[in-house]
C-alpha angles and dihedrals in degrees: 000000000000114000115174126170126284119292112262106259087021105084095084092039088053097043092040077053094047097045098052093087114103093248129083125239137202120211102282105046087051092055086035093047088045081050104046089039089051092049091242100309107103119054130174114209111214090247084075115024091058106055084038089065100041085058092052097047086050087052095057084251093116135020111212124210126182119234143144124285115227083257086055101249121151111248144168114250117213123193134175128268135200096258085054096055091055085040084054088059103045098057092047091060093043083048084049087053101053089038097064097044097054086050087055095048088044101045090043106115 
């Protein structure tokens, strides 16, 4: 299978996504869930998914909570806000965006 990095501008739109289910995640159940979900295309390497989320959690986007892993680790526990749901929706409209356009320029004869 071919798996290559995320996409450049996608990173928040596909961890606001992850994180809208009800239950919390740590790090690497947010970088393992984007895997599984993308069939094991996508994957987000920890030099980027973390900063990322510290910037979000700056913004208001995610609240963080430390707690304890199933293999009793100790892990920082990140779940959406409201201002991350309306910040969902707004990249996604912003990915549709960019999205239509570069079908335009690739389906242009």
């Amino acid at each position: 299978m071919y798996r290559d990095e995320i996409l450049p501008g996608t990173l928040y739109l596909l961890v606001l996504k992850t994180l809208a289910r009800p239950d919390k995640m740590h790090g690497y159940e947010i970088a393992n869930s984007m895997q599984r979900t993308s069939e094991d295309v996508l994957q987000v390497e920890e030099g980027s998914l973390y900063p990322a989320l510290q910037r979000m959690f700056i913004k208001g986007w995610v609240t963080t909570k430390w707690g304890t892993t199933a293999g009793n680790r100790r892990a920082r526990y990140y779940q959406l806000t409201a201002a991350g749901r309306k910040q969902s929706a707004v990249e996604r409209s912003q990915f549709e965006c960019v999205i239509g356009a570069i079908t335009l320029v690739i389906e242009a004869v």
